[in-house]
MIRO-333233 format. One line per 5 residues: their letters; for each residue x, y, z of C-alpha. Coordinates in nm, 4 decimals, decimal comma, always signed. Example, Ala and Ser with C-alpha at 12.3 -4.5 7.8 and 13.67 -1.06 7.14 Angstrom:
! MIRO-333233
as) +1,2300:-0,4500:+0,7800  +1,3670:-0,1060:+0,7140
! end
This chain:
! MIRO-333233
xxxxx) +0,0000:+0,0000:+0,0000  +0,1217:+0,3435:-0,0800  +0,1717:+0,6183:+0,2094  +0,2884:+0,9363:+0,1656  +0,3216:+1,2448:+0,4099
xxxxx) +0,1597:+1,5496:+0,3192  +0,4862:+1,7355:+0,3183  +0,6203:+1,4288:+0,0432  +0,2778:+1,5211:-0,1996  +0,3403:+1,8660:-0,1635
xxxxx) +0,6869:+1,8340:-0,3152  +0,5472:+1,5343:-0,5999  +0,2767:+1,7454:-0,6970  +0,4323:+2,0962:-0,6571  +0,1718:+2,2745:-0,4508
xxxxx) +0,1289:+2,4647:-0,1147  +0,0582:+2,2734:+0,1873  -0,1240:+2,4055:+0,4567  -0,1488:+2,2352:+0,7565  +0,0698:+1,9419:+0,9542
xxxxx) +0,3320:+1,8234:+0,7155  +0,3804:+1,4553:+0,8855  -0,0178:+1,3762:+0,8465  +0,0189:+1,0730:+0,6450  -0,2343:+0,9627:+0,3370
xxxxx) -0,2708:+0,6263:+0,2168  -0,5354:+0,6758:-0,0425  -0,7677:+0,8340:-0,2101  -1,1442:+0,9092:-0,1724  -1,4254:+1,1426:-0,2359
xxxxx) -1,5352:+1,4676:+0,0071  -1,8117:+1,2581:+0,1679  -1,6420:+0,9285:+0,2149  -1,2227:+1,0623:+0,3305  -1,1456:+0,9986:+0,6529
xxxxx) -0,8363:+1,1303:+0,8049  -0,5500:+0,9080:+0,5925  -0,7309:+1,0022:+0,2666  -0,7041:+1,2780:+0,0167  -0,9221:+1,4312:-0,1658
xxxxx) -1,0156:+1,7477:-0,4189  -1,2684:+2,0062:-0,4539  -1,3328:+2,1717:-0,7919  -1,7037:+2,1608:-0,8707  -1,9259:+2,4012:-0,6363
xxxxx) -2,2341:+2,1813:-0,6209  -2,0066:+1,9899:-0,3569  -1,9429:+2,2992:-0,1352  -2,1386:+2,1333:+0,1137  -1,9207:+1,8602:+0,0928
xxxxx) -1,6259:+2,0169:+0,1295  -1,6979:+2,1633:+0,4419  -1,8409:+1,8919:+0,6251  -1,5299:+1,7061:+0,4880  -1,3237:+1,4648:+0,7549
xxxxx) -1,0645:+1,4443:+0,5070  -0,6766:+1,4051:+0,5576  -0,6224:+1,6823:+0,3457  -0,8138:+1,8421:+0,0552  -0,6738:+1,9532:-0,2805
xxxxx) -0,8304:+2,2829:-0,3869  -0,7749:+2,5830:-0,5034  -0,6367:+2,9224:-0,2641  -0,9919:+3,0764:-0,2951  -1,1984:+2,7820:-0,1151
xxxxx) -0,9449:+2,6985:+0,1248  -1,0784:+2,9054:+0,4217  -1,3894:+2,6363:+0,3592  -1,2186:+2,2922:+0,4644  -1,1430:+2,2154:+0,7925
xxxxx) -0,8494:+1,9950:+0,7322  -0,5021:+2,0433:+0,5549  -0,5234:+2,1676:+0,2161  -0,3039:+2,1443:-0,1125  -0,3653:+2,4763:-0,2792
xxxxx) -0,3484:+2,4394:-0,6631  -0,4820:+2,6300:-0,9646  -0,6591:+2,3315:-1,1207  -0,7414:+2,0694:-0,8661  -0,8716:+1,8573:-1,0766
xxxxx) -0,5785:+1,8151:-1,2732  -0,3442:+1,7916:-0,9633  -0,6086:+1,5088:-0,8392  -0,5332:+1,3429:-1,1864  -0,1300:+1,3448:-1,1230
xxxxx) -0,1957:+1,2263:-0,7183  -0,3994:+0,9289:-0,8726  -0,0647:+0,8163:-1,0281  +0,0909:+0,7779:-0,6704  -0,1425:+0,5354:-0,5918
xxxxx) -0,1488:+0,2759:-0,8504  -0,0567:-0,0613:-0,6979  +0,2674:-0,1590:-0,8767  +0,1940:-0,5087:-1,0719  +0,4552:-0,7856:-1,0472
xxxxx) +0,5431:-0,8458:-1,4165  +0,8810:-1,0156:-1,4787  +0,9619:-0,9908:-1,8652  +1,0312:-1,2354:-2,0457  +0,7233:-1,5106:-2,2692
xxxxx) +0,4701:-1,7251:-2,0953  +0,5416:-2,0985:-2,2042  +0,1805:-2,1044:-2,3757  +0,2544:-1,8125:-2,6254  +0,2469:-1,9186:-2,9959
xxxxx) +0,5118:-1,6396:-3,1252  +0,6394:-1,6594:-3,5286  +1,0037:-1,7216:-3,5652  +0,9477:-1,4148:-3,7992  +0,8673:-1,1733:-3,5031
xxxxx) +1,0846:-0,9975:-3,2905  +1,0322:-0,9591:-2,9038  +1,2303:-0,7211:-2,7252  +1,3949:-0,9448:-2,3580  +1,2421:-0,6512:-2,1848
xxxxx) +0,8451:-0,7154:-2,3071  +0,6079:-0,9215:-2,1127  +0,4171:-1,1894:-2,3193  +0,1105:-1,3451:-2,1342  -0,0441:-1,6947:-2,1410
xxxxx) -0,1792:-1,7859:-2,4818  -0,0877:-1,5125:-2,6986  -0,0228:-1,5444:-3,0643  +0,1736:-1,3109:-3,2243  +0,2516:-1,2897:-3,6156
xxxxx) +0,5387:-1,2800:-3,8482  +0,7099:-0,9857:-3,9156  +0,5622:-0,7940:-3,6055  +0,7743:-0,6130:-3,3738  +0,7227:-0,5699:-2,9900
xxxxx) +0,8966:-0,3370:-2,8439  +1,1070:-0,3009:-2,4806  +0,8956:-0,2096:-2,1662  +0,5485:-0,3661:-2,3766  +0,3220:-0,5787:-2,2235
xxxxx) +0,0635:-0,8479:-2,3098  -0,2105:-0,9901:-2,1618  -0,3504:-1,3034:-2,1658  -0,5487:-1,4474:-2,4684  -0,4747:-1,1415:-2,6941
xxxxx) -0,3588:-1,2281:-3,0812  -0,1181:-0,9526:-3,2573  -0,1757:-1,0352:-3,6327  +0,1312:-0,9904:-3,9183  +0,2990:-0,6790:-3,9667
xxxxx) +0,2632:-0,4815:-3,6544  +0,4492:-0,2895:-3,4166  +0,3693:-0,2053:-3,0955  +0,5791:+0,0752:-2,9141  +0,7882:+0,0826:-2,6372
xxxxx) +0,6083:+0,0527:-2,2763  +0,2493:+0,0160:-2,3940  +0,0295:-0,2164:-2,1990  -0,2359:-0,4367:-2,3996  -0,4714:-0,5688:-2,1679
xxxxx) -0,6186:-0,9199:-2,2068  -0,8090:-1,0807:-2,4705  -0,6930:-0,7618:-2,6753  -0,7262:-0,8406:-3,1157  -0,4656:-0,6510:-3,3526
xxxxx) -0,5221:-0,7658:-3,6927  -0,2230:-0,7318:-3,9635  -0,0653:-0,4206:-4,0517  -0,1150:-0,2023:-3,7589  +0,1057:+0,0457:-3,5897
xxxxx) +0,0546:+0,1306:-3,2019  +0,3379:+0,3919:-3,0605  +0,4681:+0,4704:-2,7481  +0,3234:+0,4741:-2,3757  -0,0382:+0,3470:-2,4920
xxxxx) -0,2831:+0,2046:-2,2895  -0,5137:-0,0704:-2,4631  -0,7935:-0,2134:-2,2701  -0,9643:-0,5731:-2,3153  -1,1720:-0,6383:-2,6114
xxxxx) -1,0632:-0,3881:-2,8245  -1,0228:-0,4908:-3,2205  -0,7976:-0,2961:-3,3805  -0,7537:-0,3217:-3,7712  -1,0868:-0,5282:-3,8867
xxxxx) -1,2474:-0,4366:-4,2313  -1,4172:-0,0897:-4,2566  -1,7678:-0,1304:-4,3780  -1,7019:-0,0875:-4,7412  -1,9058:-0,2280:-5,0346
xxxxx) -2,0046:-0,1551:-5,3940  -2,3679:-0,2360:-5,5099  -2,4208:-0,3545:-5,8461  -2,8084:-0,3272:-5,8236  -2,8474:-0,6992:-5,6975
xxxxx) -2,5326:-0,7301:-5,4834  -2,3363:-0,5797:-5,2980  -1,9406:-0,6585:-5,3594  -1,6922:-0,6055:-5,0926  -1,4322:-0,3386:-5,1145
xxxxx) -1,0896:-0,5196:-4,9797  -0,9472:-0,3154:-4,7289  -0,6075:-0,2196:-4,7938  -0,4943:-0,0240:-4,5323  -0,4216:-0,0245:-4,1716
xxxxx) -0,4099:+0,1396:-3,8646  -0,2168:+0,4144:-3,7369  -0,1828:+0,4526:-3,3870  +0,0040:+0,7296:-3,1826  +0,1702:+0,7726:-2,8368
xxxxx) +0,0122:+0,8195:-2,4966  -0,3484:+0,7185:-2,6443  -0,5145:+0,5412:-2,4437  -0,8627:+0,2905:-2,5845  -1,1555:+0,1849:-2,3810
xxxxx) -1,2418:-0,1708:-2,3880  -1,4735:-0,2928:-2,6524  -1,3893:-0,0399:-2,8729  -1,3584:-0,0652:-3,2650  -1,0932:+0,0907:-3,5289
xxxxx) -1,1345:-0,0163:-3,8603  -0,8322:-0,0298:-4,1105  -0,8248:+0,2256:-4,3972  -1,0003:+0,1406:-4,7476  -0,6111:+0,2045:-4,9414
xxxxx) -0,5060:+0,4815:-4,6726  -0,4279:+0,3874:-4,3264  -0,6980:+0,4932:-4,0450  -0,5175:+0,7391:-3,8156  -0,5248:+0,8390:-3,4286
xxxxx) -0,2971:+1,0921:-3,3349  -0,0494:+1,1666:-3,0129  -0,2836:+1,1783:-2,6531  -0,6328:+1,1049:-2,8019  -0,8029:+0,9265:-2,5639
xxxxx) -1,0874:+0,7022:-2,6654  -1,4021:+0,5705:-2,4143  -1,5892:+0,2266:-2,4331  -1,7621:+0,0858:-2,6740  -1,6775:+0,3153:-2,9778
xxxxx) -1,6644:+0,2829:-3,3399  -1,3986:+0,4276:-3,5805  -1,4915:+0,3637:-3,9198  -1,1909:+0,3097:-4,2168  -0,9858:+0,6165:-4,3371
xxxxx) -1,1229:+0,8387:-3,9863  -0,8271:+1,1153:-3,8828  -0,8804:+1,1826:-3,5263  -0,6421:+1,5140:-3,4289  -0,3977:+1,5111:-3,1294
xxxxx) -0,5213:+1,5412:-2,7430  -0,8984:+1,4768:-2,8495  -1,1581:+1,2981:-2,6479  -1,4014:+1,0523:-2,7545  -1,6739:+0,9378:-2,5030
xxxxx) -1,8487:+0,5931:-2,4596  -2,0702:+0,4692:-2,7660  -1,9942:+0,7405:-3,0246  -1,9862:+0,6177:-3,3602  -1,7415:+0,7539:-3,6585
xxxxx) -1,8016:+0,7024:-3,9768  -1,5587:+0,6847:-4,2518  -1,3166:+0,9389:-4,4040  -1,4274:+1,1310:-4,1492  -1,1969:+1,3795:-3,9990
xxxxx) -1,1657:+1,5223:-3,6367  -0,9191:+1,8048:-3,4896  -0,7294:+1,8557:-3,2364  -0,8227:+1,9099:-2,8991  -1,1947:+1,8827:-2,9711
xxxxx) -1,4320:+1,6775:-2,7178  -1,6839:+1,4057:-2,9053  -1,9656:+1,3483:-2,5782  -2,1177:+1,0213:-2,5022  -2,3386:+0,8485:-2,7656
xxxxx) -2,2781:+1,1106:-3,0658  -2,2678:+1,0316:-3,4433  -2,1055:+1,1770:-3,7018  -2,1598:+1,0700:-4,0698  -1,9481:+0,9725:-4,3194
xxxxx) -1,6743:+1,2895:-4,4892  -1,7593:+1,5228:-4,2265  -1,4265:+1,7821:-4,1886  -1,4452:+1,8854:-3,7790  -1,2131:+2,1785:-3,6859
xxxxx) -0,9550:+2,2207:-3,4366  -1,1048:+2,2761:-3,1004  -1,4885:+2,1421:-3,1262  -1,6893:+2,0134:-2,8419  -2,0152:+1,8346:-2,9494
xxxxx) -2,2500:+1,7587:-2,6650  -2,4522:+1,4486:-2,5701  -2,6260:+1,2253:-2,8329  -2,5754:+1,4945:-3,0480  -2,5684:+1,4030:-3,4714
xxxxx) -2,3235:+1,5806:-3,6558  -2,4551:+1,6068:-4,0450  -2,2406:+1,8728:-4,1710  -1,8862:+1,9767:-4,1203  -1,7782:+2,2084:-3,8607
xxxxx) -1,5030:+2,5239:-3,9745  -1,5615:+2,7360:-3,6883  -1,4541:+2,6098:-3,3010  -1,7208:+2,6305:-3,0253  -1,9936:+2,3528:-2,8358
xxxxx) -2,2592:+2,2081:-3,0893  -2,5553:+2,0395:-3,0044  -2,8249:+1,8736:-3,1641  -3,1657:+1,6355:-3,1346  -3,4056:+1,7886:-2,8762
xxxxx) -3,4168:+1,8641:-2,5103  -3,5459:+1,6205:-2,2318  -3,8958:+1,6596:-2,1224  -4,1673:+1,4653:-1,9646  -4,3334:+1,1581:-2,2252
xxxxx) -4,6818:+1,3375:-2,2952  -4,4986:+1,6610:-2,4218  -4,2426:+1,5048:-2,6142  -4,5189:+1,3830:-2,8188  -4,6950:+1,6941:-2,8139
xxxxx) -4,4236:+1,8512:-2,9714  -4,3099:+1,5983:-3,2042  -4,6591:+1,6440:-3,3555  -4,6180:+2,0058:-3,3738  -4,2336:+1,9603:-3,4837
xxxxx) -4,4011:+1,7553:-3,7984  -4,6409:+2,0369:-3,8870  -4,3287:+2,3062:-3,9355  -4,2936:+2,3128:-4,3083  -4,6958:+2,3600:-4,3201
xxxxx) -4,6617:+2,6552:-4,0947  -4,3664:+2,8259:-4,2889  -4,5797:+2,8288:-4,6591  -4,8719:+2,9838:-4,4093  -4,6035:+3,2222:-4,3395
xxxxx) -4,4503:+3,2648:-4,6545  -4,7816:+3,2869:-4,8667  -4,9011:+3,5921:-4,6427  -4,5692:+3,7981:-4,6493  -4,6032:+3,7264:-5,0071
xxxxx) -4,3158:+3,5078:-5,1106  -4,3450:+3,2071:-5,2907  -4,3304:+2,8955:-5,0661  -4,1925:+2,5429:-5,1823  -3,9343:+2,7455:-5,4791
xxxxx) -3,6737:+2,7445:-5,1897  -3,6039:+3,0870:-5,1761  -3,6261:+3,1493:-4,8428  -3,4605:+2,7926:-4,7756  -3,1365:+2,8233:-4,5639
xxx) -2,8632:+2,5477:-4,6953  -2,7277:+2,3878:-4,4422  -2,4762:+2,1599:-4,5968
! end
């Protein structure tokens, strides 16, 4: 178990103590739960309440609420993101020795670095190299081709079909299938014929992928995710998708392909975004949200409509459907023409 002294945090994490500097913390917890060998942080003001009834070991927070705990604090500008870098303290260390489990099928073709950790039962294909620091979990299968970068942890039962690149320092979690076909096919007007997928995937450093998630491999192009994107559970990344460095993708979004997303931009929970769409540098899109058209301009987009109670959803829905008869009303008594489209705003 890991125990620290406040004094010890305050030099790991670079902030300001106040308060006893041999109080010692073992762990982590929320405002309402700490007790005295736990820290915790303050950063959202709906828990003001909970800060100050806090029995805490000490309290991350920032100068301006510190007067509110009744406990040691660690003063910092963005608590949140000092609570991030304390979480690292306490990770329990795993007991990995390197080296290749005696069930691993491994090609004579691949090369694995003395200094990579190789789990029971995985396969792993010609002509793919794993790098030093990597490790493997159990039951995962790295296809022909690959390379996976130096220190990056695959978690187990973890599929990497051929051809794809993973970099440095990423984080892979279990069930995620990296490379598969993208959705491609060609309809003749009686069948549909499959496009072969020619590419792979190209995956930075420091990303990190939630399990169950999807990538598909590029069309002829390889599918890309760029440096510190950090992907949820349970999404899908269609073939040829750019995804820009340091964005966010929450839990059951769906990508479709040739898409293209920026950098630093924030995809919520559940959104989808159709196939070609161009999103700009430094785009948030909320909640459920679909995104139809291409985005130039950064800022928060939304769309879909607003939670309410059952009876007036379908109140409105009923109204939303009579729209279009209530604009040519409109039109026809300010005197344009209605239905020619000149009034019509294009929106894509």
């Amino acid at each position: 178990m890991s125990a620290f002294t406040l004094k010890e945090l305050a030099s790991l994490l670079k902030l300001e103590l106040r308060g006893n500097p041999a109080q010692k913390i073992t762990g982590l917890a929320s405002l309402e739960r700490a007790g005295q060998s736990d820290l915790s942080f303050y950063h959202n003001p709906r828990y003001r309440k909970s800060l100050e009834n806090s029995r805490a070991g000490a309290v991350i927070v920032h100068e301006q609420y510190a007067d509110l705990c009744n406990c040691p604090v660690l003063l910092s500008k963005k608590p949140y993101l000092s609570f991030a870098e304390a979480s690292a303290l306490f990770v329990p260390e795993r007991q990995e020795q390197p080296g290749i489990h005696p069930s691993a099928q491994i090609s004579g073709q691949a090369q694995v670095h003395r200094q990579a950790v190789i789990g029971p039962n995985v396969c792993i294909g010609a002509g793919t190299i794993i790098e030093a620091g990597v490790s493997i979990g159990a039951n995962s299968v790295i296809g022909q081709h690959c390379r996976i970068g130096s220190d990056s942890r695959l978690h187990p039962n973890i599929t990497i079909y051929d051809s794809v690149s993973i970099g440095n320092r990423n984080i892979i979690h279990s069930g995620v299938v990296l490379g598969a076909d993208g959705f491609g096919f060609a309809s003749d007007g009686n069948r549909h014929v499959k496009i072969h997928q020619l590419g792979g995937v190209e995956i930075g450093d420091d990303v990190e992928i939630g399990a169950g998630t999807t990538i598909d491999r590029g069309a002829i192009e390889n599918t890309t995710i760029a440096n510190g994107v950090k992907i949820d559970n349970q999404v899908q990344i269609a073939h040829n998708v750019r995804i820009g460095e340091n964005s966010i993708i929450c839990g059951c979004s769906a990508i479709a392909g040739s898409s293209e997303i920026g950098k630093n931009c924030i995809i919520a929970g559940a959104v989808g975004i159709i196939n070609h769409v161009r999103i700009c540098d430094g785009v948030t899109i909320t909640a459920m949200s679909l995104v139809s058209r291409s985005i130039s301009k950064p800022g928060i987009y939304s769309s879909g409509t607003g939670l309410s109670d059952s009876a007036t959803w379908k109140k409105n829905i009923a109204r939303f459907s009579r729209l279009d008869e209530m604009w040519k009303k409109m039109a026809s008594r300010k005197g344009n023409n209605p239905g020619t489209g000149e009034n019509d705003t294009e929106t894509e």
